[in-house]
C-alpha positions as CSV (number, residue, x, y, z in Angstrom):
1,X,172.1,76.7,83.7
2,X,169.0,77.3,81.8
3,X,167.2,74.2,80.7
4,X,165.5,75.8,77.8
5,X,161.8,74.9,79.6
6,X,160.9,78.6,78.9
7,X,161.8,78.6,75.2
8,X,159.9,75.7,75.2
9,X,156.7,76.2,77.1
10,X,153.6,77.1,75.5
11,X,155.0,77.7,72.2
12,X,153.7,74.4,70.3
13,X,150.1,75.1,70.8
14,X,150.3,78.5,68.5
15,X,151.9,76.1,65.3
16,X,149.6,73.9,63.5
17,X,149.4,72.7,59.9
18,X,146.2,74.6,59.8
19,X,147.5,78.0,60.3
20,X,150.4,76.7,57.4
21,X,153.0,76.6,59.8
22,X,154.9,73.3,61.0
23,X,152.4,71.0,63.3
24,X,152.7,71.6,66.7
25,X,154.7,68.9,68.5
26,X,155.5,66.9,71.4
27,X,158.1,64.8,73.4
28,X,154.9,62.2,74.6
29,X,156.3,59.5,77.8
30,X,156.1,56.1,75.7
31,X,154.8,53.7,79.1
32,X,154.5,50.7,76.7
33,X,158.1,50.2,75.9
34,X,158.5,46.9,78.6
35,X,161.0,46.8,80.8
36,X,162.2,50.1,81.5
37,X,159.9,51.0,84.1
38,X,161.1,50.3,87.1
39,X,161.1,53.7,88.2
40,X,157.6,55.8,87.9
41,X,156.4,56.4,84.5
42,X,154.6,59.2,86.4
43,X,157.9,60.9,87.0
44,X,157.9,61.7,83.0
45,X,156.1,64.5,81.5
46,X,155.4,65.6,77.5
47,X,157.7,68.3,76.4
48,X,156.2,70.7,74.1
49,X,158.5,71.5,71.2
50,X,157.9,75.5,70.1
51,X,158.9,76.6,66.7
52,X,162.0,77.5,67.3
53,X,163.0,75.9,70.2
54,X,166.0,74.4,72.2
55,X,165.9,72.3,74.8
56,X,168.1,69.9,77.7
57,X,166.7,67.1,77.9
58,X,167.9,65.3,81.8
59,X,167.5,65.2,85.3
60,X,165.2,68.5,85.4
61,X,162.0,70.5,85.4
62,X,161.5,70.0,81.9
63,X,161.0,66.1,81.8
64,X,160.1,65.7,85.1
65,X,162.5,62.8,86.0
66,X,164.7,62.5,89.1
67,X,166.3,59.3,88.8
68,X,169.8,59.7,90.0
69,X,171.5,58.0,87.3
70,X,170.4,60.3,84.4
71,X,172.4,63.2,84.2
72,X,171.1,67.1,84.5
73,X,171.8,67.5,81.0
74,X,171.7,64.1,79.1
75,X,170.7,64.9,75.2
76,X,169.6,68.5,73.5
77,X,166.4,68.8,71.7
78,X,166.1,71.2,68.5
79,X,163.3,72.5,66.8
80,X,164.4,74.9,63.4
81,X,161.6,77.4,62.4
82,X,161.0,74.9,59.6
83,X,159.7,72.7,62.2
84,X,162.8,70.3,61.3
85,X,163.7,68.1,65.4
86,X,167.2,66.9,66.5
87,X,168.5,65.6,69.4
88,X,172.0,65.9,70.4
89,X,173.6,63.7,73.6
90,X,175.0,65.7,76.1
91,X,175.5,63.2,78.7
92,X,178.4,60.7,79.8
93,X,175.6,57.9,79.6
94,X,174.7,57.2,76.1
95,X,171.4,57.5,74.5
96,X,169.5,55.8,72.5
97,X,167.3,56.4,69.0
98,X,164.5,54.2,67.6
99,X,162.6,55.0,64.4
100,X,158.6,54.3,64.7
101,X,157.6,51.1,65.1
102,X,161.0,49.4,65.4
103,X,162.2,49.4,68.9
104,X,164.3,46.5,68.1
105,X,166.7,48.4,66.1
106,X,167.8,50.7,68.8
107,X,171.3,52.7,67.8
108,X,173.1,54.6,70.3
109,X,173.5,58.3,69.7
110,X,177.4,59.2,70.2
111,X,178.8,61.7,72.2
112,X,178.1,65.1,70.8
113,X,176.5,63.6,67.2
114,X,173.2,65.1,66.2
115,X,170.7,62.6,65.3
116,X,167.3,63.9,63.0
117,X,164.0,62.8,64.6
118,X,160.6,61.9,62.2
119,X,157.8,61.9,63.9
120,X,156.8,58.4,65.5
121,X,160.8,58.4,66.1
122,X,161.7,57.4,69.8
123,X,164.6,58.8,71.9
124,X,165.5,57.0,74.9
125,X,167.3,59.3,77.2
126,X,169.4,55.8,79.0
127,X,170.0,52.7,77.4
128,X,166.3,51.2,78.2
129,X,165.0,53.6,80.1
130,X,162.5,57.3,79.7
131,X,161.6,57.0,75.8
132,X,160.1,60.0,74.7
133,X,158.1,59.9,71.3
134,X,158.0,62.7,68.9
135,X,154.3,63.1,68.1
136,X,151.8,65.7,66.9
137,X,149.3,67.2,69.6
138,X,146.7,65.3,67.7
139,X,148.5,62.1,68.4
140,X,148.7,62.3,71.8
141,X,144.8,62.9,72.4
């Protein structure tokens, strides 16, 4: 099954607010989000988010995690041409969503719901475990 990484790959870099298209984007590995870690934050890798783009989020190439317990295809990861992001769970497991600066409010994302992401927005692909932030390339330097 494709995993979207080619729709994906490169494509953020050539959006920016500059050239009046939507910023360019990324998934960015949060590391300071406690707990979680107990299997290598190295694992995790950004996802660039191309305008359009789709995306499986999982046990794959494109995040670089291979912890058993996450499935091959946990949430799906949207990106409209007007730079608008989603995610959508895939996964038996649930997943979680955080808006910036609150990770004590975590709310699950159901089966098959769509759930809008802001930038600053966290998505955590298993209850307490790989959060990826949406962030600008600019934020991540």
């Amino acid at each position: 099954a494709d995993t979207g990484a080619a729709a994906a790959s490169g494509d953020a870099s050539e959006h920016d607010a500059a050239s009046g298209g939507p910023p360019a984007l990324l998934l960015v590995p949060r590391t300071d989000a406690g707990e979680w870690m107990d299997e290598p934050a190295q694992q995790m890798k950004p996802v660039p988010l191309g305008v359009p783009c789709e995306l499986v989020l999982g046990r794959n190439e494109v995040t670089g995690i291979e912890y058993v317990k996450l499935g091959r295809q946990q949430a799906r990861v949207r990106r409209d041409a007007a730079g608008r992001v989603s995610v959508e769970r895939l996964g038996k497991n649930p997943s979680w969503h955080t808006t910036a600066g609150d990770d004590d409010a975590a709310t699950p994302i159901e089966l098959g719901a769509t759930q809008p992401l802001a930038i600053g927005d966290t998505v955590w692909l298993l209850r307490g475990k790989f959060p990826f932030r949406l962030a600008t390339t600019a934020e991540r330097k």
